[in-house]
VOZA-455440 format. One record per atom (N, C-alpha, C): x, y, z; residue in one letter. Coordinates in pm, whole numbers, plus 32768, in hexadecimal, padded with zeros to 4 digits. Layout:
<sites>
XYZA ...
</sites>
This chain:
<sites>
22DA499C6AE9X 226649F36AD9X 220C49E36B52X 22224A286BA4X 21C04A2F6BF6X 212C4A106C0BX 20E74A846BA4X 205D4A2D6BA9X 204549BE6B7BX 2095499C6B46X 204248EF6AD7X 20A948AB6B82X 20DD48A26BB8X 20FC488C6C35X 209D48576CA2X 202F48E76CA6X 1FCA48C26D08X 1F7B489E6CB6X 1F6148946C2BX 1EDA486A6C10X 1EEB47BF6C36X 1F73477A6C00X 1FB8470C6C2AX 1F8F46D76CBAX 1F9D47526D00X 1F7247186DA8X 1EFD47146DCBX 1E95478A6D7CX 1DFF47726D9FX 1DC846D66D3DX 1DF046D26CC2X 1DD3466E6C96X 1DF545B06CC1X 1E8E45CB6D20X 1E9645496D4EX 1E5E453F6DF8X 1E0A45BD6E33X 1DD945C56EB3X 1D4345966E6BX 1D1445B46E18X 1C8D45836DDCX 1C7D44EB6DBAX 1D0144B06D89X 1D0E44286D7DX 1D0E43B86E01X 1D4B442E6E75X 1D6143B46EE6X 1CC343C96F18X 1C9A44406F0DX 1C0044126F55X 1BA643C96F2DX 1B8343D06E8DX 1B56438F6E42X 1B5B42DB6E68X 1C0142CD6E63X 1C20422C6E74X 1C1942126F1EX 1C25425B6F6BX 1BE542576FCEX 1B3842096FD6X 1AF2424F6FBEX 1A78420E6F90X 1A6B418B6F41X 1AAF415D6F1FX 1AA640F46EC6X 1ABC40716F2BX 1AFA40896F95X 1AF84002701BX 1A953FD6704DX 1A3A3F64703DX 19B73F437058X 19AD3F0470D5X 194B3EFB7117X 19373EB471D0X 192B3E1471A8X 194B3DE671B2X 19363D2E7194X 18813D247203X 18293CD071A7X 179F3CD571E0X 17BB3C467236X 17953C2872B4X 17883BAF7300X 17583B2E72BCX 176E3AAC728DX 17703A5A723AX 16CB3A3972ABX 165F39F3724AX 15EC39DF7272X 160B392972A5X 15AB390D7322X 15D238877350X 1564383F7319X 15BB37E872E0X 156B375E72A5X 14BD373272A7X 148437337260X 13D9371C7279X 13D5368272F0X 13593688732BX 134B36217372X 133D35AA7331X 12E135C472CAX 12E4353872A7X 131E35257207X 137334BF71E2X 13B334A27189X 138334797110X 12EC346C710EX 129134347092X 127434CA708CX 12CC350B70B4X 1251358B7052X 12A835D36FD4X 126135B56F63X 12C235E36EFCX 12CC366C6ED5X 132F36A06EB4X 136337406E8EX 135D375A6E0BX 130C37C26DE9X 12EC37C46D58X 133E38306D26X 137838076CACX 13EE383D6C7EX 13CD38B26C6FX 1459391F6C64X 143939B26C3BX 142739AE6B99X 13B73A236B99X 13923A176AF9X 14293A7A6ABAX 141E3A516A33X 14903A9D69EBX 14983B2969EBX 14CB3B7669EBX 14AB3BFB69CEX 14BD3C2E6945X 144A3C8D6937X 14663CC0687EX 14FB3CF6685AX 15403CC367E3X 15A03D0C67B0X 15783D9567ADX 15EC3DF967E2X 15BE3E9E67C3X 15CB3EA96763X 163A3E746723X 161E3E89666FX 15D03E51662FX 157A3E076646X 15253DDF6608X 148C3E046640X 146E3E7B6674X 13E03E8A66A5X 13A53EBB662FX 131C3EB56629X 12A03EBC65DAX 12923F6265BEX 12793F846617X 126D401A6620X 12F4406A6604X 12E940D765A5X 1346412765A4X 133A41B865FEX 136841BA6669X 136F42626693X 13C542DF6667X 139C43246685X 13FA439B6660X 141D43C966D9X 14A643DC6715X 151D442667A1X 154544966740X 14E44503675CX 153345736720X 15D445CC678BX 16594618673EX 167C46476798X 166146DE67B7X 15F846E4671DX 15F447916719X 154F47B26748X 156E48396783X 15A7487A67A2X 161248AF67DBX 15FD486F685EX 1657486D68BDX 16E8486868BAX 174E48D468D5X 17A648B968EBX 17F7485E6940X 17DB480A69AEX 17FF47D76A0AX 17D9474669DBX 182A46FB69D8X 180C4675699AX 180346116A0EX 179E459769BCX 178445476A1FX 17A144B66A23X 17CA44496A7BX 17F043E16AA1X 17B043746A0CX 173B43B36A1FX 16F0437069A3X 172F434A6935X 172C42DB68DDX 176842B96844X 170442C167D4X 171F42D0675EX 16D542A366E7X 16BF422F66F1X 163D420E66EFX 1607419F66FBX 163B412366A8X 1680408066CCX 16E7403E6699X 16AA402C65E9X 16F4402D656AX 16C74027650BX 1677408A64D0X 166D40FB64E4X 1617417864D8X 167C41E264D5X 163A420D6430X 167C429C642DX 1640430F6445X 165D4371647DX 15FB43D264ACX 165044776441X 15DD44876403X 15FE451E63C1X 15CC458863DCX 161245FB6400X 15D14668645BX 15EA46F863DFX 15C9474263FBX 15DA47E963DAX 159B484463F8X 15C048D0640BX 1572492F640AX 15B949B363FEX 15764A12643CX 158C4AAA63F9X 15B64AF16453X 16284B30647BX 16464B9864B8X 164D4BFF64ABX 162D4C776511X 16444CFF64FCX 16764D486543X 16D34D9B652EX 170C4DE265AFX 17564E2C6585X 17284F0365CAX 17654F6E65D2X 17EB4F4565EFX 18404F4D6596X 18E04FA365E6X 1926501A65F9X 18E0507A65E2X 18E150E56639X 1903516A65C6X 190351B165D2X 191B523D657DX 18995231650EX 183651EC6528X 17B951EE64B1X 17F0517E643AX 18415131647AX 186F50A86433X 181B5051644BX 17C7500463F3X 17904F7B6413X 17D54EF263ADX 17A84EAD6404X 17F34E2863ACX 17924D9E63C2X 178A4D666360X 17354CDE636DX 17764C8D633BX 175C4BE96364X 17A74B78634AX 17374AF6632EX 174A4AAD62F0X 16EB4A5962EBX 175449E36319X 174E496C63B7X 17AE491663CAX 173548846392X 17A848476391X 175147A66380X 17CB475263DBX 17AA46FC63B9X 17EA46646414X 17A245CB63BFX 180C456563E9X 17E144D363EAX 18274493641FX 17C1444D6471X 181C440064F4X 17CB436264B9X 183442EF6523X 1812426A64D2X 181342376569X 17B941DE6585X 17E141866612X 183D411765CBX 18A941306605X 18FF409E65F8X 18CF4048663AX 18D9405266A2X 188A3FE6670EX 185440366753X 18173FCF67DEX 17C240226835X 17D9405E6865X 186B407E689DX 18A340CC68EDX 19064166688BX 191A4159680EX 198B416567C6X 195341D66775X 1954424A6713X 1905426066C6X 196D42C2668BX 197142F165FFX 19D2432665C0X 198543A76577X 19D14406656FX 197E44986528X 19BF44CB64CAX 19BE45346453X 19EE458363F9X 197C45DC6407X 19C746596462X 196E47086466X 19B5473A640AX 1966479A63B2X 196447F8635DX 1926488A636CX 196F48FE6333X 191B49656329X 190C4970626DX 189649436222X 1891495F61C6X 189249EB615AX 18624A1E61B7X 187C4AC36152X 18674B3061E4X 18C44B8C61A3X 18C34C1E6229X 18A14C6961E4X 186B4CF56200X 18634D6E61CBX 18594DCE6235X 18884E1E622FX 18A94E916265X 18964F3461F9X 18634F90626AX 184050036214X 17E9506D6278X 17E650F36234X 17DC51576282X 1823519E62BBX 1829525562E3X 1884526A634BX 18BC52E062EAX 187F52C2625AX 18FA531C6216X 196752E161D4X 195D524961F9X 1A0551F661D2X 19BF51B26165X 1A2F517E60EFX 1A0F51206098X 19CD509760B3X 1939508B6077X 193E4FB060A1X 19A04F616090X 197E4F2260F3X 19CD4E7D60CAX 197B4E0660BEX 19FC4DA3609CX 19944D4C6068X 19D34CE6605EX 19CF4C3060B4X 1A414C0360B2X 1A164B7E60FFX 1A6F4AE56118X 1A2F4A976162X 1A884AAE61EAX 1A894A53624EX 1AD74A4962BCX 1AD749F762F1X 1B4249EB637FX 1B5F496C6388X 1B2D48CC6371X 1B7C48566393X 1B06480163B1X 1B6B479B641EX 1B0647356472X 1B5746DB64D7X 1B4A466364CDX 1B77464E64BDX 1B8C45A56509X 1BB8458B6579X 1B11451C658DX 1B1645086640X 1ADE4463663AX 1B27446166D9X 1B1843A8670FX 1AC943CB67A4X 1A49438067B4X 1A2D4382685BX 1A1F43146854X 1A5242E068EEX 1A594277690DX 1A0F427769A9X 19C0422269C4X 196D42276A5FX 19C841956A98X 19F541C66B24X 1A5741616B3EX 19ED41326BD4X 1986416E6BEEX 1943415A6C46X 18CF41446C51X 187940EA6C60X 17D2412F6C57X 17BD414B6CE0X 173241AF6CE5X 16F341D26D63X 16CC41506D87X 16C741656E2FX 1688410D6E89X 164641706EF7X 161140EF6F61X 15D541796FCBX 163941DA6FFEX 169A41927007X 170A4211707FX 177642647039X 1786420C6FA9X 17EA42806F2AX 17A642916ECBX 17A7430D6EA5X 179343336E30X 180B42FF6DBDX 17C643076D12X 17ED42E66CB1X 1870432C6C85X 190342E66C58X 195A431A6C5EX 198643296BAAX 19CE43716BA3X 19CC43706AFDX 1A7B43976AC9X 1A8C43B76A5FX 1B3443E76A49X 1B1743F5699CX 1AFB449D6980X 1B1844D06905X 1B96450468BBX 1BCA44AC6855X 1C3B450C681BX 1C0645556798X 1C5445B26781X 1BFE4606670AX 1CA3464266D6X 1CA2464A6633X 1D33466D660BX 1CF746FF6590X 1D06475F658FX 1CF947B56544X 1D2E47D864CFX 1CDA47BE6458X 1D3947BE63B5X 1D1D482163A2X 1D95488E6371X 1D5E493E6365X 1D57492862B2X 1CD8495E62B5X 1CD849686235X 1C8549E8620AX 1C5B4A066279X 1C424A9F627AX 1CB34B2E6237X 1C774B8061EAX 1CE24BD961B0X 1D1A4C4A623AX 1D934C296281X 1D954C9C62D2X 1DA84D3062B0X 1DBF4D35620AX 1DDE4DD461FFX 1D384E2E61E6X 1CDD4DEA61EAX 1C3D4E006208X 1C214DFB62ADX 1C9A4DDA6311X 1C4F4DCC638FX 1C0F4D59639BX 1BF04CE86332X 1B894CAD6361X 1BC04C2663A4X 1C434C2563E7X 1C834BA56419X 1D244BFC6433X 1D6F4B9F6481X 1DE94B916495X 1E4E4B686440X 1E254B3463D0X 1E7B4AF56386X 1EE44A7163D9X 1EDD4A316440X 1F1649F66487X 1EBB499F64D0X 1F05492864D0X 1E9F488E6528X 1EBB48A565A9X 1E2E48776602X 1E3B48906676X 1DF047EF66A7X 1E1B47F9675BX 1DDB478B677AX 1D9247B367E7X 1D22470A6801X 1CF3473A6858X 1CC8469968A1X 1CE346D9692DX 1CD346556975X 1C7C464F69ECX 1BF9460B69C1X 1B72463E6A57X 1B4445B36A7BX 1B4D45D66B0CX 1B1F456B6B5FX 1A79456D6B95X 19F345406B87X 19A8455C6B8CX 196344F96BE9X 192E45216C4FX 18D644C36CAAX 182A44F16C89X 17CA44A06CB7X 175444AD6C86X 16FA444D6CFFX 167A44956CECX 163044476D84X 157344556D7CX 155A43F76D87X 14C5443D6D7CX 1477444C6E1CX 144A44AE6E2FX 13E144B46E8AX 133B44976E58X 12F844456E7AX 128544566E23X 1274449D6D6DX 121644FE6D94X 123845426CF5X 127D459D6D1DX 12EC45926D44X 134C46226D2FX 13E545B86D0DX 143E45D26CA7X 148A45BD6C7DX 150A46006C91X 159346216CD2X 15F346366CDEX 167146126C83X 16AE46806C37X 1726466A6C03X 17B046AA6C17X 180B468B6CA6X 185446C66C90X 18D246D36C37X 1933470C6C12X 1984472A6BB8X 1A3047436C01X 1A6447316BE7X 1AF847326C13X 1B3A47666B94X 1B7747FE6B4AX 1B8147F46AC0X 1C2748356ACFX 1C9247CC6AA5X 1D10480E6A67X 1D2F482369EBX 1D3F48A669B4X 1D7248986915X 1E0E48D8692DX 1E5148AA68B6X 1EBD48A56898X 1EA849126837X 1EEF499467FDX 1EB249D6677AX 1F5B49C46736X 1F3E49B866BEX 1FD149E26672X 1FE64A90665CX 20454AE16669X 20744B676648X 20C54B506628X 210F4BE165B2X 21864BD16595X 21E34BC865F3X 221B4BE5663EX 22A04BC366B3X 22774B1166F8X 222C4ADC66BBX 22424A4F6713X 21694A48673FX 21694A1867AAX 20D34A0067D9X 20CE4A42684AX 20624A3E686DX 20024AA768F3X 1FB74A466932X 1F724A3369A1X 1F084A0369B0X 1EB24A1D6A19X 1E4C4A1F6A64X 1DEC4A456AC7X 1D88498E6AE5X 1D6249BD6B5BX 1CFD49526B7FX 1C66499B6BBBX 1C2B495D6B7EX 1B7449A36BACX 1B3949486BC6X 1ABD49546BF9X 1A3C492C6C5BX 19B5492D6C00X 197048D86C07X 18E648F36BFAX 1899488C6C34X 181A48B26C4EX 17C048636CADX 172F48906C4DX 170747EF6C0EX 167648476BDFX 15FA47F46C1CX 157B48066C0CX 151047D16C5CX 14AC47AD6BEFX 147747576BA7X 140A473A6B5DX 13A747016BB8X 131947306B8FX 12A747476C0AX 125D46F96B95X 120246656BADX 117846436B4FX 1141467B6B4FX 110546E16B39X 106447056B68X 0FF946BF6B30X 0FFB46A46ACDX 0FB9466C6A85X 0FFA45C16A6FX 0FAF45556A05X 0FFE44FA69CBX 105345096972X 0FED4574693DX 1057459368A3X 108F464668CBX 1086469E6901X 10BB46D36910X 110846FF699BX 11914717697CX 11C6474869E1X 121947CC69F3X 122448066A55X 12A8488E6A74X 12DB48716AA9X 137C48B26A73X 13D648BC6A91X 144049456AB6X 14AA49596B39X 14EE49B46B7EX 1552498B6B82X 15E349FF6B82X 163449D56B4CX 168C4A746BBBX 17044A256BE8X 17714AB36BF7X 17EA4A7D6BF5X 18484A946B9DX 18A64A8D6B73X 19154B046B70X 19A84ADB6B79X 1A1E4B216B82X 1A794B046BC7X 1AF44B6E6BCDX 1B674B526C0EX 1BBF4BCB6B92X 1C404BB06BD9X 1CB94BF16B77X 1C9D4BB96AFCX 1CE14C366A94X 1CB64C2B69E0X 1D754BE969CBX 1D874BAC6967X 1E0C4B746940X 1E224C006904X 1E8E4C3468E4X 1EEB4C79688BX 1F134D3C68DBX 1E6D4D436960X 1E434D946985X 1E874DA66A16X 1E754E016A45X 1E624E026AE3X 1DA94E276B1EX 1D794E3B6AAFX 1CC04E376B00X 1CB04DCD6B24X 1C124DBA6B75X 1BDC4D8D6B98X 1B6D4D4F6B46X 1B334CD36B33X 1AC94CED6AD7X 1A584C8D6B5AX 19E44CD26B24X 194A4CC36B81X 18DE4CCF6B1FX 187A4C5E6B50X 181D4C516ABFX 179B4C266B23X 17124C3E6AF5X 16B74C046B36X 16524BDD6A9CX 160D4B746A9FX 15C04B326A36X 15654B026A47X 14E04B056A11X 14334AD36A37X 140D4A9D6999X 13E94A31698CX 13DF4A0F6929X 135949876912X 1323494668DCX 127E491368AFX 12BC48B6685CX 12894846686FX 128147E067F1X 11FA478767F0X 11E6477567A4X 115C473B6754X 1164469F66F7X 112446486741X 112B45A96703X 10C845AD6690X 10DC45A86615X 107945B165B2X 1045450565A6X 10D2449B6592X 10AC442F65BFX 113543EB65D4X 112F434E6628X 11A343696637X 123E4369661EX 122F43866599X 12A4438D653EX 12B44433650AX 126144716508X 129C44F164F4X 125D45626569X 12B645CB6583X 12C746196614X 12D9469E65C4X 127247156616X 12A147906597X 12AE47D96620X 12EB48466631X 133C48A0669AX 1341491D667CX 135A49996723X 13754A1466F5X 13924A2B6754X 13DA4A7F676BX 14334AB867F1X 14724B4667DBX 14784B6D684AX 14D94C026844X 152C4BE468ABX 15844C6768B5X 15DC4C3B6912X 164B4CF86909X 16774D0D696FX 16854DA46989X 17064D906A1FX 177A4DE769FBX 17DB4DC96A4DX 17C44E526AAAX 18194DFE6B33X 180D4E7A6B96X 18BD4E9D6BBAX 18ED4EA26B5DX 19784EE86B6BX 19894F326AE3X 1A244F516AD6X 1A464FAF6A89X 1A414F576A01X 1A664F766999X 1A5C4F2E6917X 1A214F17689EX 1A354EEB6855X 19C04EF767DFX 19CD4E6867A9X 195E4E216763X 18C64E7B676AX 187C4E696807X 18324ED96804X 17CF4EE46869X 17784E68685CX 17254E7E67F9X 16E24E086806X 16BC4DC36796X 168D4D5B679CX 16494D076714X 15F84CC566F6X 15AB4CAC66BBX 15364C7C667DX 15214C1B662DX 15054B85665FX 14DF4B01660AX 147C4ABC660BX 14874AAC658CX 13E74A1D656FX 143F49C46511X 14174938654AX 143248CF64D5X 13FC486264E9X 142147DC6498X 13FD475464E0X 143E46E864D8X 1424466264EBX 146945EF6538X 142245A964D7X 146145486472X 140A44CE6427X 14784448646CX 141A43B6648BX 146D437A6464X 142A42F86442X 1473429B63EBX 146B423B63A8X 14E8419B63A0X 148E413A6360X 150840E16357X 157B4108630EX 15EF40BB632BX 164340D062DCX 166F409B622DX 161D40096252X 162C3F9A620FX 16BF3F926240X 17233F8D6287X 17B83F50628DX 17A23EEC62F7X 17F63E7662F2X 17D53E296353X 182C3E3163CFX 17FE3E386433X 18383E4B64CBX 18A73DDF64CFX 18FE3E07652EX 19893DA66570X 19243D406592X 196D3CB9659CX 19933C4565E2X 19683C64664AX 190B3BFF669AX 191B3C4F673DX 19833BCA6756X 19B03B5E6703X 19FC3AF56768X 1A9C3B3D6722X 1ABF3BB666BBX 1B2D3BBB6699X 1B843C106738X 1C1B3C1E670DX 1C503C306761X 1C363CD16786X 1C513D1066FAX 1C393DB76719X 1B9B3DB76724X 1B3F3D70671CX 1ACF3D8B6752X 1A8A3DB967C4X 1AEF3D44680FX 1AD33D3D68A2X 1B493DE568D7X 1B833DE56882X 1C053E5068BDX 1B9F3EE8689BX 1B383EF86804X 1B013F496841X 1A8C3F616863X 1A4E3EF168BBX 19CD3F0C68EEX 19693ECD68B2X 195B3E426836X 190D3E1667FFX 190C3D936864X 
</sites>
């Protein structure tokens, strides 16, 4: 299969650059103090991440373009909100998605996305009415930022169709998806780029395409910030093109819950044109107790 071919080659050309970056300069060893009575005061401990005081909330929504960032270690974070979006002939359709992601560790963090209820209607055609898909996903940050690299990351995401496809509202078929994500801060401006291969299931076997996105979150505020977004590349199953541009607001109420709204409107052929969200970001303890940081898979993932 050809394309799942090159997505193969853009995805293992993303890996060597990535691990490229990961070779560090050795710093010049410092020469000995002059005088030998002078005592060196130990480094203080550093806080367990799983164990900090404060709970934050790392929302990933709005934004399509995901970031290096984890669920904070021991913290579950619960998100949802409301979508809306024309598909064309005087068809509209709304979805309400949610999510819950868990920091495994600091680096590690695990998700279950959902679309809880769809509806669709207008146009002249009968409503519908129905849930759709949901994913299961692993990010893993295999890098943190420093001054000269940015933050390196590696999302897998596996697609359970449970969407009804004879409603349109899914494929009826698991798909994958495999994104490599770097991340960087400039002052208050935030960078996320995206590296995105999916795999789709069809009846004759699988399809697949690789896409791009690059998004920009701006502070303006402490508690509030905007966010820009352009996204695309080839569609899996298609020969189009797909092109997306996105402006979107989020709001710190405090800092455990994050409420959001965004639009977002494509500049190629396709449907939907565009769409319309508000939702928010809670998060809290888990009560579960974190890995071992002295066990073996601890250290293997990032505790």
């Amino acid at each position: 299969m050809p394309i799942i071919q090159r997505i193969a080659n853009i995805l293992l050309f993303t890996i060597a650059v990535s691990l490229c970056g990961v070779v560090a300069i050795a710093e010049p060893e410092a020469s000995e103090p002059a005088s030998a009575s002078v005592a060196l005061a130990e480094p203080a401990a550093s806080p367990d991440p799983c164990f900090l005081p404060q709970v934050t909330s790392n929302p990933t929504r709005p934004n399509w373009d995901t970031s290096a960032s984890t669920t904070q270690c021991g913290v579950m974070e619960i998100d949802s909100g409301w979508l809306f979006q024309p598909v064309g002939q005087g068809v509209n359709q709304t979805m309400v998605l949610s999510s819950v992601r868990y920091g495994l560790t600091p680096k590690l963090d695990l998700r279950w996305g959902l679309t809880n209820h769809m509806t669709q209607s207008g146009g002249g055609a009968p409503s519908l009415e129905g849930i759709g898909d949901q994913w299961l996903m692993v990010r893993y940050r295999y890098l943190e930022q420093s001054p000269k690299l940015p933050a390196l990351a590696f999302l897998y995401g596996y697609k359970v169709p449970t969407a009804n496809p004879v409603k349109g509202f899914g494929s009826g078929y698991a798909d994958h998806q495999f994104i490599f994500i770097a991340s960087r801060d400039f002052g208050k401006n935030h960078f996320d780029f995206n590296t995105v291969g999916t795999v789709v299931g069809e009846r004759g076997g699988h399809d697949g395409s690789a896409q791009f996105g690059l998004a920009l979150t701006r502070a303006v505020t402490q508690k509030f910030a905007w966010m820009v977004e352009s996204y695309g590349g080839p569609q899996p199953g298609t020969p189009d093109r797909f092109g997306a541009a996105f402006t979107g607001v989020s709001y710190t109420l405090k800092p455990t819950l994050v409420v959001d709204a965004s639009y977002s409107r494509t500049y190629t052929a396709g449907s939907p044109r565009e769409q319309f969200m508000f939702g928010f970001t809670y998060a809290m303890r888990s009560g579960a107790s974190p890995i071992s940081r002295g066990s073996l898979i601890g250290r293997m993932l990032g505790r």
